[in-house]
Backbone as ProteinMPNN parsed JSONL, in Angstrom:
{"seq_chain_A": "XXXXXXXXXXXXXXXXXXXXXXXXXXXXXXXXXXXXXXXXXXXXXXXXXXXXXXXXXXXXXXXXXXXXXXXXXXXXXXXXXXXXXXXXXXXXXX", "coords_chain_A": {"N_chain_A": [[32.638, -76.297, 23.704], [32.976, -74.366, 21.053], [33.907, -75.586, 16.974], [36.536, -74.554, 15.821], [36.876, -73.192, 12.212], [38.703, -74.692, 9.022], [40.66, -72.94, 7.319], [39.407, -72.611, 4.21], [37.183, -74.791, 4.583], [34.593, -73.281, 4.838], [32.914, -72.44, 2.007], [32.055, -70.685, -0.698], [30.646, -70.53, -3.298], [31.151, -68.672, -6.607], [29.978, -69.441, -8.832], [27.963, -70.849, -11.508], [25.995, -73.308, -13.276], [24.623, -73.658, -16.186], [21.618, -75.283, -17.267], [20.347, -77.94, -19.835], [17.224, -77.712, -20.488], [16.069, -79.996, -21.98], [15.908, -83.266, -23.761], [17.832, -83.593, -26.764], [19.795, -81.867, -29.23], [22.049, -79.672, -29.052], [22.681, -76.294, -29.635], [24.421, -73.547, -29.641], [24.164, -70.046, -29.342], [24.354, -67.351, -31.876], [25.036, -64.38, -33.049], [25.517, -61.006, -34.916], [26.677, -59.762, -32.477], [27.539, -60.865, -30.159], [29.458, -64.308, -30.179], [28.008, -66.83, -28.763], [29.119, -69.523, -29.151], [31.788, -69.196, -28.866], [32.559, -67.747, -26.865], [33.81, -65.938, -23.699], [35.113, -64.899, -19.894], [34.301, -62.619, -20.621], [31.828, -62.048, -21.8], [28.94, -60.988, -20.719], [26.098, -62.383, -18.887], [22.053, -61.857, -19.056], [19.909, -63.019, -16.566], [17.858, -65.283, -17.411], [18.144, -64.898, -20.344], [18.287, -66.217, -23.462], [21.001, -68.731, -23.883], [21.228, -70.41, -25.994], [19.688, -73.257, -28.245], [17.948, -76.406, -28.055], [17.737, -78.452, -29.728], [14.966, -80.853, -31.131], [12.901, -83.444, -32.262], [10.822, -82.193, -34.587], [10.693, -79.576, -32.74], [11.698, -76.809, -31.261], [13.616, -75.462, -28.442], [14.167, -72.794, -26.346], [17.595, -72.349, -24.37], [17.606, -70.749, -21.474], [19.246, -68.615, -19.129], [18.951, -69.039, -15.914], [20.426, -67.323, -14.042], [22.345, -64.402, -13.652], [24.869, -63.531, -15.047], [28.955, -63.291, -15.294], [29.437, -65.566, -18.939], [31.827, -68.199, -18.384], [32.452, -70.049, -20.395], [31.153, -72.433, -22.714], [29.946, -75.496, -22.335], [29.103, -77.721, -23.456], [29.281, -78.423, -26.861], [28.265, -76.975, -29.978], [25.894, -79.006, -32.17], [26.326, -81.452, -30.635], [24.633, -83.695, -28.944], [22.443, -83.409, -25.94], [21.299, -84.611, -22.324], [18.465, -83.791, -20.731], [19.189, -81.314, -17.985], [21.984, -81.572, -18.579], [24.564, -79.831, -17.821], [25.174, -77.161, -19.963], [26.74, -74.71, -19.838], [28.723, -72.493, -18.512], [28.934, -70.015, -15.649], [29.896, -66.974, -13.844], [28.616, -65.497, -11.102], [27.436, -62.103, -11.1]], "CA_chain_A": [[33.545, -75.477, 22.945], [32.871, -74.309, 19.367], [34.694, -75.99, 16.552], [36.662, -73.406, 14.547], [36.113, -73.542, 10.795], [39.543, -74.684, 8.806], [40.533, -72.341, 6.034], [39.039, -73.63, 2.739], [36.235, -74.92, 4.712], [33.072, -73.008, 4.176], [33.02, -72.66, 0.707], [30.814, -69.673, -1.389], [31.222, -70.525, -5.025], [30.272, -67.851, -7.107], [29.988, -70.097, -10.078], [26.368, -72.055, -11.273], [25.818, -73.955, -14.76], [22.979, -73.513, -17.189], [21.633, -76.889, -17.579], [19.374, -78.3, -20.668], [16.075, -78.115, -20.169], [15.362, -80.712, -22.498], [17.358, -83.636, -24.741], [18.169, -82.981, -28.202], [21.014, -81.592, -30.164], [22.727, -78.228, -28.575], [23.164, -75.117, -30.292], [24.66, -72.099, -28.827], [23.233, -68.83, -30.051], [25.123, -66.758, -32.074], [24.459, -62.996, -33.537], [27.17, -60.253, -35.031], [27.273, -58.793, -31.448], [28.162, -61.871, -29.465], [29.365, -65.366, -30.608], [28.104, -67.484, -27.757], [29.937, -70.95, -29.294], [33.705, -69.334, -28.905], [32.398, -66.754, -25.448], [34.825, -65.981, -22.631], [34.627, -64.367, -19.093], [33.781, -61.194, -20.698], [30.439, -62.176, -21.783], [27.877, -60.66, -19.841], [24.827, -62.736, -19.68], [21.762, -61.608, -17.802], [19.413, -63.845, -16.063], [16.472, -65.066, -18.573], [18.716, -65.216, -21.585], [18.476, -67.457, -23.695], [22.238, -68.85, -24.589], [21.444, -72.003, -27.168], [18.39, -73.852, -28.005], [18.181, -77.339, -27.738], [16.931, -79.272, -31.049], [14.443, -82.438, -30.873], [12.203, -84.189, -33.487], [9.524, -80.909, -34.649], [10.541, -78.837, -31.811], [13.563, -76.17, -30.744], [13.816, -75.013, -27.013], [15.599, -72.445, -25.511], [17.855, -72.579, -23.531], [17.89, -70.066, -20.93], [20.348, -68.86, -17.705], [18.426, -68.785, -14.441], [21.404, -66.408, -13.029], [22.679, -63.473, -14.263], [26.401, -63.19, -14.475], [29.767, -63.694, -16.841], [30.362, -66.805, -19.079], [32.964, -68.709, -18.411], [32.447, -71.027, -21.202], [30.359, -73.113, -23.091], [30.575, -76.798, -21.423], [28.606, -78.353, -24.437], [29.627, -77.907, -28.079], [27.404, -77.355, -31.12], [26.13, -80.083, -32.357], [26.089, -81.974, -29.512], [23.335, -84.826, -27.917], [22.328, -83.386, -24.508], [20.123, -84.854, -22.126], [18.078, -83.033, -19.631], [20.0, -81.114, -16.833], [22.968, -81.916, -18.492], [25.385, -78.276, -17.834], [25.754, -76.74, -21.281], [27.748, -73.519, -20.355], [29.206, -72.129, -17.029], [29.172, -68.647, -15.776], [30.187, -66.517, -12.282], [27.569, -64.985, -10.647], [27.751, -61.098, -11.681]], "C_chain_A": [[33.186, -75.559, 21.465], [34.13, -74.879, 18.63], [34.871, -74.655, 15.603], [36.96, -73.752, 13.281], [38.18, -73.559, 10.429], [39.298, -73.634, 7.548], [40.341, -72.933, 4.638], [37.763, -74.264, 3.272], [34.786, -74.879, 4.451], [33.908, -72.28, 2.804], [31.758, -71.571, 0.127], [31.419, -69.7, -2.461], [30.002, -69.721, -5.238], [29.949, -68.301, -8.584], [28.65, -70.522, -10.339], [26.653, -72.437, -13.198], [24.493, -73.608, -15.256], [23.089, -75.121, -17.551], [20.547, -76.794, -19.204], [18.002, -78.625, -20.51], [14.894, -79.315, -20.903], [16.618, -81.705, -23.512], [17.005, -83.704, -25.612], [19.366, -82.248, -28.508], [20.995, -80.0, -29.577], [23.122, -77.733, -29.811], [23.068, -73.988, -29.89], [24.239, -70.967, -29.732], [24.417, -68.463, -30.657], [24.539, -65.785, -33.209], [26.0, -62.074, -34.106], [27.083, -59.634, -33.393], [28.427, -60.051, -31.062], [28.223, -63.224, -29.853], [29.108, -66.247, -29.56], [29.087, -69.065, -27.631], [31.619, -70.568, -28.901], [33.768, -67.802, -27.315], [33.793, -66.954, -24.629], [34.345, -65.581, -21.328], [34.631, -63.247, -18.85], [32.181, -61.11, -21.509], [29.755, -61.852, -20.921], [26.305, -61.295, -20.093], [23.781, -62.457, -18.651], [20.345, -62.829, -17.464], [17.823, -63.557, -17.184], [16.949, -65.031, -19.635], [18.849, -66.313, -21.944], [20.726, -67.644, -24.545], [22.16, -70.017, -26.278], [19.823, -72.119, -27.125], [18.916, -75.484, -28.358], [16.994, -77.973, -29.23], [16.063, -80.651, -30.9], [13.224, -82.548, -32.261], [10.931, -83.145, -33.355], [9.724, -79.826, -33.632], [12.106, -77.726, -31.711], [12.96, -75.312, -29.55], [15.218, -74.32, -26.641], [16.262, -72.688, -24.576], [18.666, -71.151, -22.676], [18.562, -69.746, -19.533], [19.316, -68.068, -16.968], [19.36, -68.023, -13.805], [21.501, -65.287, -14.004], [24.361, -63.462, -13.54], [27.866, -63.168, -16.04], [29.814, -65.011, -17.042], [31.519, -66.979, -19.124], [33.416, -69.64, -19.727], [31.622, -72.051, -21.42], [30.851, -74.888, -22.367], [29.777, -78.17, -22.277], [28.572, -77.847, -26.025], [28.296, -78.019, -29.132], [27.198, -78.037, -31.585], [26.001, -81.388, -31.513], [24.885, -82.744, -29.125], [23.611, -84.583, -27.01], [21.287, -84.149, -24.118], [19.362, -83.691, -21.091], [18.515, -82.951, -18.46], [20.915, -81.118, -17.331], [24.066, -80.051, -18.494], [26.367, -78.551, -19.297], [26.906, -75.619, -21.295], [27.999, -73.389, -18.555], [29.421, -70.654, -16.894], [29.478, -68.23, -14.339], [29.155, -65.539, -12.188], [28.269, -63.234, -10.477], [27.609, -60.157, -10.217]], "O_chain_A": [[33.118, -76.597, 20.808], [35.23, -74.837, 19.181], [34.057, -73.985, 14.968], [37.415, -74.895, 13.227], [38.962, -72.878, 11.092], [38.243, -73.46, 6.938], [41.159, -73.677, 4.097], [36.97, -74.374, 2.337], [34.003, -75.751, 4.073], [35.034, -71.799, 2.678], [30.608, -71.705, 0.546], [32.472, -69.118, -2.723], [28.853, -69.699, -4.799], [29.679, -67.452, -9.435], [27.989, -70.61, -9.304], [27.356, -71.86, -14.027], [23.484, -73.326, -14.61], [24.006, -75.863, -17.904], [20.089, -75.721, -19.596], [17.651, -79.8, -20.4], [13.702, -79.537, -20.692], [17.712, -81.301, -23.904], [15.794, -83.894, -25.729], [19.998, -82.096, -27.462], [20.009, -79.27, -29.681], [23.666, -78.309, -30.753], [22.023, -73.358, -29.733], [23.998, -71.195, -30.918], [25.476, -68.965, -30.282], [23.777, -66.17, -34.095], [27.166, -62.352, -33.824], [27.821, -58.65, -33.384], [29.593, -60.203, -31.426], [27.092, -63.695, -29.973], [30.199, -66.677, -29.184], [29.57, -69.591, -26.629], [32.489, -71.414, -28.695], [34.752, -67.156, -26.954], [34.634, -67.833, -24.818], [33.132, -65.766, -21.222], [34.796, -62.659, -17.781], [31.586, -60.048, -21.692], [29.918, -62.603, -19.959], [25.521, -60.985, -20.99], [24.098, -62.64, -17.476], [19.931, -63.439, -18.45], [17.141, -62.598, -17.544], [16.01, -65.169, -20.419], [19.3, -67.275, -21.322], [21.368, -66.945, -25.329], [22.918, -70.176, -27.234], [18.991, -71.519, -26.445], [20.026, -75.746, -28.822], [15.792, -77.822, -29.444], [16.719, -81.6, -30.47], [12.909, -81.631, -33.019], [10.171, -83.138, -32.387], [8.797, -79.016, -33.639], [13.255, -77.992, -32.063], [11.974, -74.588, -29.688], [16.402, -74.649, -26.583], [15.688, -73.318, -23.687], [19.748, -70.636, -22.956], [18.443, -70.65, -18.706], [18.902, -66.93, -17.194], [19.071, -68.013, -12.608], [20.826, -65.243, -15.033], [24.85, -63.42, -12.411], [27.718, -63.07, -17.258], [30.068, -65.799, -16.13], [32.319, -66.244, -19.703], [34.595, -69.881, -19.987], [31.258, -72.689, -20.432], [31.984, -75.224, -22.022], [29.821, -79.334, -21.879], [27.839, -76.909, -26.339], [27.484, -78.944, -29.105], [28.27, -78.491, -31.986], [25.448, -82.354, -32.04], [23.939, -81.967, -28.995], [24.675, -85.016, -26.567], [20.412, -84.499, -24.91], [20.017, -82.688, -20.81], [18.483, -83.919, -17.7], [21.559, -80.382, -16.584], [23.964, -79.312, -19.473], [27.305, -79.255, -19.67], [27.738, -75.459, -22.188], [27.518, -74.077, -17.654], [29.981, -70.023, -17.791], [29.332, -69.134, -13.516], [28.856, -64.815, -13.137], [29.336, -63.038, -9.894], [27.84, -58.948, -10.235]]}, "name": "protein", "num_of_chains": 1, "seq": "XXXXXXXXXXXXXXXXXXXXXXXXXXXXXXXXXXXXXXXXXXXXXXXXXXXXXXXXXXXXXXXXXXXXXXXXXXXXXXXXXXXXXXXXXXXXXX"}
């Protein structure tokens, strides 16, 4: 006999994080269109954007979202000591 699945069970989050591809000092992008440091979940960001770059001794790295979707919010402030991997922003898959 098959087991039937409880509700809440299987699980499809449409959520994913942008991580840091490197450690050094976070800084979210920001332009007159879009302020990425104060974003919401009307940001549209599309996959390959960079949101921030990541600061280290002679160097600055972007930091770009492997998805395409809305942010939800930055999950690392300006300013900031990340390390690598660490989830800088959060967004729902578009």
């Amino acid at each position: 006999m098959d087991a039937v699945p409880v509700p809440g069970e299987v699980l499809a989050v449409p959520e994913r994080v942008i991580v840091a591809p490197v450690v050094g000092v976070f800084r979210p992008l920001s332009d007159t269109d879009v302020d990425l440091s104060e974003a919401g979940d009307s940001t549209l960001i599309a996959a390959g954007q960079a949101i921030g770059t990541v600061e280290g001794p002679g160097s600055s790295t972007p930091v770009r979202s492997p998805f395409g979707g809305f942010l939800i919010g930055m999950l690392a402030r300006g300013g900031e000591r990340v390390r690598e991997g660490q989830p800088v922003a959060w967004l729902r898959l578009a």
